[in-house]
C-alpha positions in Angstrom: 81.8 116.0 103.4 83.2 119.6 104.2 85.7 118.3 102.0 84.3 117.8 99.1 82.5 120.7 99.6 85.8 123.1 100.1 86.8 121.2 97.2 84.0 121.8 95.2 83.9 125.6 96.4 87.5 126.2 95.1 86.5 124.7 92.1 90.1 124.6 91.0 89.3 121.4 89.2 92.2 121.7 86.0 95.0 120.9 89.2 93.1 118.9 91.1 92.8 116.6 88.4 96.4 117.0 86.9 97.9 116.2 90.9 95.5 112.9 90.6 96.1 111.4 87.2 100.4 112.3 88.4 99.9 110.7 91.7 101.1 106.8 91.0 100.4 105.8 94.8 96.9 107.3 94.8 96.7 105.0 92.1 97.3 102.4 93.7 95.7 102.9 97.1 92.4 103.3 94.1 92.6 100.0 92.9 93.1 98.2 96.2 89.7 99.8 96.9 88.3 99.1 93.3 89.9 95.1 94.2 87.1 95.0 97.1 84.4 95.8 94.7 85.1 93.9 92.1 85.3 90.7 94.3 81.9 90.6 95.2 81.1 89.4 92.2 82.6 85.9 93.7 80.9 86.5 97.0 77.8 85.3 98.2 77.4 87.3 101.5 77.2 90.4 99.1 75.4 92.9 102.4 78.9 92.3 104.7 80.7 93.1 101.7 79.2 96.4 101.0 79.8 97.3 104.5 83.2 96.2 104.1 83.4 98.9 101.6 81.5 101.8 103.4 84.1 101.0 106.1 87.2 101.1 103.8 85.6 104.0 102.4 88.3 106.8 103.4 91.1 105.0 100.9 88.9 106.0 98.2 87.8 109.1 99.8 90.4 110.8 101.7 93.3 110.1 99.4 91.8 111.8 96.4 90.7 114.5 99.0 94.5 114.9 100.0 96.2 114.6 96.7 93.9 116.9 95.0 94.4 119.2 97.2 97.5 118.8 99.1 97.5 120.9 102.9 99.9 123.0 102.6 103.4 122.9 103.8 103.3 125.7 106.4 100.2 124.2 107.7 102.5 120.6 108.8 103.6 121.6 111.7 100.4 122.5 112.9 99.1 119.4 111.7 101.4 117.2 114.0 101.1 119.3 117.1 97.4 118.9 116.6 97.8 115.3 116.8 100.3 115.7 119.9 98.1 117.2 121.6 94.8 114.9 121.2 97.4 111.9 121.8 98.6 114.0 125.3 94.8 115.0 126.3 93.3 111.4 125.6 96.4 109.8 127.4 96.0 111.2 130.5 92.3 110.6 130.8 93.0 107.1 130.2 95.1 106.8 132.7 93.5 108.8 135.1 90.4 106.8 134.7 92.1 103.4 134.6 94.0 104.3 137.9 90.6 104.6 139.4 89.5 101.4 137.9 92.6 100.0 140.1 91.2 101.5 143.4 87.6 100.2 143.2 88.9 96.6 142.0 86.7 97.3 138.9 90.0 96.2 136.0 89.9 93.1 134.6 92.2 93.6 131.8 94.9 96.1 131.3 92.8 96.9 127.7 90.2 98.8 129.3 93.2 101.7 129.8 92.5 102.6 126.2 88.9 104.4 126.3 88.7 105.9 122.8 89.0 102.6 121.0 90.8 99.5 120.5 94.2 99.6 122.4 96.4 98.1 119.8 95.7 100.8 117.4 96.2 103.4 119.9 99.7 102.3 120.9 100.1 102.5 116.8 99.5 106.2 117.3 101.3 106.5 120.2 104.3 105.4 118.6 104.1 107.9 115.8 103.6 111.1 118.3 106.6 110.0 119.9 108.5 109.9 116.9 107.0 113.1 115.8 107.8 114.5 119.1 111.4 113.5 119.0 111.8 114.7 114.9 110.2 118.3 115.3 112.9 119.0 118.4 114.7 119.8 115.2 112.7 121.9 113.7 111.6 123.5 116.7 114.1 123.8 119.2 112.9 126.4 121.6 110.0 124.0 122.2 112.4 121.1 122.3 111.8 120.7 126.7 108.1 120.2 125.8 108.4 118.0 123.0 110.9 115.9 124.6 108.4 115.7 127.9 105.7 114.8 125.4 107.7 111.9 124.2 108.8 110.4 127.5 105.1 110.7 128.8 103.5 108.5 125.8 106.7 106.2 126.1 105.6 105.5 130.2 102.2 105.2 128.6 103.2 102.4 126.3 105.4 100.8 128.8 102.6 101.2 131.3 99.7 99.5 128.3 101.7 95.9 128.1 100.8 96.8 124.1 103.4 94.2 122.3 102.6 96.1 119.2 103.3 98.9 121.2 107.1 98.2 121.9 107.6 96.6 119.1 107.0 100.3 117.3 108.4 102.1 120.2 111.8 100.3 118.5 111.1 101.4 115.6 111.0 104.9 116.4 114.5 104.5 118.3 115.9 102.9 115.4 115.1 105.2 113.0 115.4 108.3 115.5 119.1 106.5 115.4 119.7 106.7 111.9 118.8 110.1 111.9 121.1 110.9 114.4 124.4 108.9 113.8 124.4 107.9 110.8 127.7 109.1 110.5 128.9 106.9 113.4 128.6 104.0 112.6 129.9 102.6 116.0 127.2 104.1 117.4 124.6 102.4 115.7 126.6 99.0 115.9 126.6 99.4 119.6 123.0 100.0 119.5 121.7 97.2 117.0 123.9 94.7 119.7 122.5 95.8 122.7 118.9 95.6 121.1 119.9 92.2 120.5 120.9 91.3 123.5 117.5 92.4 124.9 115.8 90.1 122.3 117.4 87.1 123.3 117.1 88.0 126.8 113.1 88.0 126.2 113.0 84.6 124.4 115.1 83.0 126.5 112.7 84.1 129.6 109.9 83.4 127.4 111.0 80.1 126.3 112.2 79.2 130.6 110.1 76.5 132.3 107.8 78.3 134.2 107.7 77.1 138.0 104.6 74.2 138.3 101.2 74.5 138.7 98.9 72.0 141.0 96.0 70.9 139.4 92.8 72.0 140.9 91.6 68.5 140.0 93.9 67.3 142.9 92.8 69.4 145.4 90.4 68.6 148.4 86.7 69.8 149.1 88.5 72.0 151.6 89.6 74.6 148.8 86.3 75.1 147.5 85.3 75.6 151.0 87.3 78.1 151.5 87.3 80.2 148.7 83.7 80.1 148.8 83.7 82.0 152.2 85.6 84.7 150.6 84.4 85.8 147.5 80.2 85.9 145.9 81.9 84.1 142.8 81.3 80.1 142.9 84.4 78.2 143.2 83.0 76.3 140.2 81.8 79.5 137.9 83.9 81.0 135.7 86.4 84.6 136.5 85.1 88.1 135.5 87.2 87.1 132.3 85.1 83.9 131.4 88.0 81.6 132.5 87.2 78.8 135.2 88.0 80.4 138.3 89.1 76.9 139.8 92.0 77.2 137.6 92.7 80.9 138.1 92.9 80.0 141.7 94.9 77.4 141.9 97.7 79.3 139.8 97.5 82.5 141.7 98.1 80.7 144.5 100.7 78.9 143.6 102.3 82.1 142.1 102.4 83.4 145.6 104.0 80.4 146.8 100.9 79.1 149.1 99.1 75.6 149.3 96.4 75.2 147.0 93.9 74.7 149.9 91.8 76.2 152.8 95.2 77.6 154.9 96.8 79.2 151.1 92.9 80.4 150.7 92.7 82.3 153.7 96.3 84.0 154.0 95.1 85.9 150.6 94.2 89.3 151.0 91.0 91.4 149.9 93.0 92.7 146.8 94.2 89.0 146.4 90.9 87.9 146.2 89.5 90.9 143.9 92.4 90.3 141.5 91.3 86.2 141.4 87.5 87.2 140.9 89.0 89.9 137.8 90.9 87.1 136.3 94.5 87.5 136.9 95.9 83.9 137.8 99.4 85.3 138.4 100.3 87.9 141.1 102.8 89.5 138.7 100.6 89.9 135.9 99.4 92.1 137.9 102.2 94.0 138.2 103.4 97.1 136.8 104.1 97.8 133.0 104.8 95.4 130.2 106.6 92.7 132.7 103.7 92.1 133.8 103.3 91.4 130.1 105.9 88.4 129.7 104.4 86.6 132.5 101.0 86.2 131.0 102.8 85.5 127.5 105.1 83.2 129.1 102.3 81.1 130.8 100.6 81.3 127.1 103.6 79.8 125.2 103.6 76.6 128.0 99.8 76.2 128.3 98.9 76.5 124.9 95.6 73.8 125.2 92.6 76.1 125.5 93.5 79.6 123.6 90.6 81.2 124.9 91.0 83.9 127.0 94.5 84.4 125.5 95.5 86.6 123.1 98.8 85.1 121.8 97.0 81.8 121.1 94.3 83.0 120.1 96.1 84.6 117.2 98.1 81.5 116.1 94.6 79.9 116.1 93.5 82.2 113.7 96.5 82.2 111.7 96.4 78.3 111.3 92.9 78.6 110.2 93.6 81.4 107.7 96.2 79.1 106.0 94.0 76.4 105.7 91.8 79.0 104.0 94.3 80.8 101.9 95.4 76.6 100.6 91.7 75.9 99.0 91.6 79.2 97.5 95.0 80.8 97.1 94.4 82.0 93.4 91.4 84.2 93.0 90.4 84.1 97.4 87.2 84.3 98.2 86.0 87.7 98.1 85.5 90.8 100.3 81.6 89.8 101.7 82.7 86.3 102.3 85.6 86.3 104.8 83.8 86.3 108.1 81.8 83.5 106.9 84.7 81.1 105.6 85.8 81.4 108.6 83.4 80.5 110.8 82.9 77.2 108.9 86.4 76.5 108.8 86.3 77.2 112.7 83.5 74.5 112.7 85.2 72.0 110.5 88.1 71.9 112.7 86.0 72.0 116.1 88.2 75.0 117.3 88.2 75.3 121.0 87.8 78.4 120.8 84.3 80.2 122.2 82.0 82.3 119.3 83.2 85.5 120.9 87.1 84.7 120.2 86.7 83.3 116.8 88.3 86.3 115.6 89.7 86.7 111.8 93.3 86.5 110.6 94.4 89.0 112.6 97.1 89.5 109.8 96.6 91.9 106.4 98.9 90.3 104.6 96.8 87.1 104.7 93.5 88.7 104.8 94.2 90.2 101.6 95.7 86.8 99.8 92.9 84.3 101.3 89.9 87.1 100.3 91.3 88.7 97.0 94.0 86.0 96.3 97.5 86.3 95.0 97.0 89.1 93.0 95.5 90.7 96.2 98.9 90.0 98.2 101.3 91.5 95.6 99.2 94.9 95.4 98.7 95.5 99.1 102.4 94.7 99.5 103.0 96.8 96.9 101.3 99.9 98.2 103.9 99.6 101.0 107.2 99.3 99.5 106.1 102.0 96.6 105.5 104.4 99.3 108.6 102.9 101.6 110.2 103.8 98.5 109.1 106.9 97.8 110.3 107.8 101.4 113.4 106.3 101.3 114.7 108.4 97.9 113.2 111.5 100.0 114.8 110.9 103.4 112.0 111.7 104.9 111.9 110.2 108.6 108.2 110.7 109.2 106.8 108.9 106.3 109.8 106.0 107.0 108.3 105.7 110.6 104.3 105.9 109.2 105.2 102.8 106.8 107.3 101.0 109.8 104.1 101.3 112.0 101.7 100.6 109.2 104.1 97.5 108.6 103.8 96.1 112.4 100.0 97.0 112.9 99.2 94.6 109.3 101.3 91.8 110.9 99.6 92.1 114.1 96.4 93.1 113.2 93.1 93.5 110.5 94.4 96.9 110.5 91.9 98.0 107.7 88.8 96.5 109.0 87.9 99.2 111.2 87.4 103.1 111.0 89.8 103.7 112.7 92.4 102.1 111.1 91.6 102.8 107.8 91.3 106.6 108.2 94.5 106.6 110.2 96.5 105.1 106.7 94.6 106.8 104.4 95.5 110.0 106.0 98.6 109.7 106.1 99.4 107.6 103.1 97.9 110.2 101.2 99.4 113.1 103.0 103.3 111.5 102.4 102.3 110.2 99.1 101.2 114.1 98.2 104.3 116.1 97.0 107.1 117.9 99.2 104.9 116.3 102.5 108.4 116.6 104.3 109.6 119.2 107.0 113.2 121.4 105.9 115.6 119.1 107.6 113.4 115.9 106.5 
């Protein structure tokens, strides 16, 4: 709103319309919007689609906002060390605060590090004030020390989080950090693109290893239940502080720490042994330290894959099956903004998905969120938006906005990227501010 209203004060409104009617990605980003609107008129749940499109609101908004009135190029670097700073200020007070979680036994999952919203799309911003970090040493050299520091504090951070999306960007940064770098030696980058795929196979082929057995808890004498029973307030036969039986998350801790699943295994646990079972970690390394701890729990995923609740990995290739069943019966026209939640909740039904009400999450993927609710046509354009802008970039050489589209990219795999406020304003500020003119720095 103060905005519009600076906007509207300036009244310089011969430019600000000439920069809009120039501006092909604003455009674009327009009618992606305009797309939502005008698919409610297939939709019957016409209330969640309006609030689909109070929520999507800032791709309308802010991108007009931005290319009518561009900030100004001496303003940029300001701009980034803004957003440095709030990514350095809210790190630390997630750590601090998760850190004291640890002490009282009060985590139960390594998401409650992230207090300012959801934890995937903060390792989305982490990764891009790292690369900002690393790309203004150039610019800035006399505060090169601090930016660097900056940059190898939020890369702990994301090692520390377990985010997958999180490394996965933090690559993406190195890679393009490399280009900008050596792309004269070409050795260099050679050497780089091998040893980065070396680590890949590494990871699948631990992934993909047999995992040592698991006992049953079906197996196991009265004696266990017993036992645990005297140790902890939470019934042998409840569920975990993470809704999973706690029978089960037992039986595996234990067997993770190499002890008998029964009264003597019980009682050789410790108190944090205990607290960690009653939190929900059924594997003493998942609760270990930094995204290791990570490939355990995805590991025991990928060979346990029955019930996906409580999981995230199969919990999103539950979703994505489902949202290809959806995207089959209506791949042309989709089914329209205000009707996605509620296709698949009945799709959920029809194929008696194990997975509990609170789980039965969306597709977790743009690309097909966009073809099952707009269609095919809805597919092309948001895949358009990116590679016009990857393009636009690319001709440029400008590092920044290649590294915003390569985050953009992995968060819309990953994720419903757009469905929340945070999201959304994160790409419509920034796809507007790289899509504005001369939005690079001098070296960019």
């Amino acid at each position: 709103m103060l905005c519009v209203a600076n906007l509207l004060l300036e009244a310089d409104f011969k430019n600000y319309w000439q920069r809009i009617i120039n501006n092909r990605l604003l455009h674009l980003l327009i009618a992606f919007y305009l797309l939502h609107a005008i698919s409610l008129l297939w939709s019957d749940n016409i209330s969640y689609g309006l609030n689909d499109l109070r929520i999507k609101a800032p791709l309308f908004v802010v991108s007009i906002i931005l290319i009518a009135k561009p900030i100004i190029k001496s303003d940029h670097a300001k701009l980034y060390l803004l957003l440095i700073l709030s990514l350095l200020v809210t790190s630390v007070i997630n750590f601090c605060h998760y850190q004291f979680l640890l002490n009282a036994h009060l985590a139960k999952d390594i998401r409650e590090l992230s207090l300012f919203g959801s934890h995937i799309r903060y390792g989305i911003l982490l990764a891009m004030g790292i690369g900002i970090c690393l790309f203004l040493c150039r610019e800035f050299k006399r505060f090169s020390i601090g930016l660097i520091s900056c940059a190898a504090w939020f890369m702990f951070y994301t090692y520390y989080s377990q985010i997958l999306s999180g490394i996965l960007s933090l690559l993406v940064v190195f890679i393009l950090y490399a280009i900008l770098y050596f792309r004269e030696k070409k050795w260099v980058l050679i050497s780089g693109g091998l040893i980065c795929l070396t680590l890949l196979m590494v990871t699948i082929g631990f992934l993909f290893s047999n995992e040592k057995e698991i006992i049953s808890p079906i197996s196991q004498s009265s004696e266990l239940k017993d036992a645990w029973n005297k140790r902890s307030s939470i019934s042998f036969d409840s569920l975990d502080l993470k809704r999973q039986p706690l029978q089960i998350t037992l039986t595996r801790y234990l067997a993770s720490k190499d002890l008998l699943p029964n009264k003597n295994g019980v009682n050789e646990l410790d108190e944090d042994d205990v607290h960690n079972i009653e939190n929900g970690f059924a594997d003493i390394r998942e609760t270990g330290f930094g995204f290791s701890a990570r490939l355990y729990g995805l590991r025991y995923q990928i060979h346990h894959a029955g019930n996906p609740n409580g999981h995230s990995l199969l919990q999103r290739i539950e979703s994505w099956k489902t949202a290809g069943q959806i995207i089959k019966e209506n791949w042309i026209f989709g089914v329209g903004a205000g009707d996605v939640a509620d296709i698949f909740e009945q799709k959920y039904k029809e194929n008696k998905s194990l997975l509990i009400a609170e789980n039965r999450i969306r597709a977790h993927n743009s690309f097909l969120t966009y073809w099952l609710s707009f269609g095919v046509a809805g597919l092309i354009l948001f895949s358009y938006i990116q590679y016009s802008l990857f393009q636009v970039e690319w001709r440029n050489v400008n590092y920044l906005g290649l590294l915003f589209i390569g985050l953009s990219l992995i968060s819309f795999l990953l994720e419903d990227a757009l469905e929340t406020q945070t999201g959304v304003t994160f790409f419509a500020f920034f796809y507007s501010f790289y899509a504005s003119k001369d939005a690079s720095l001098k070296s960019n």
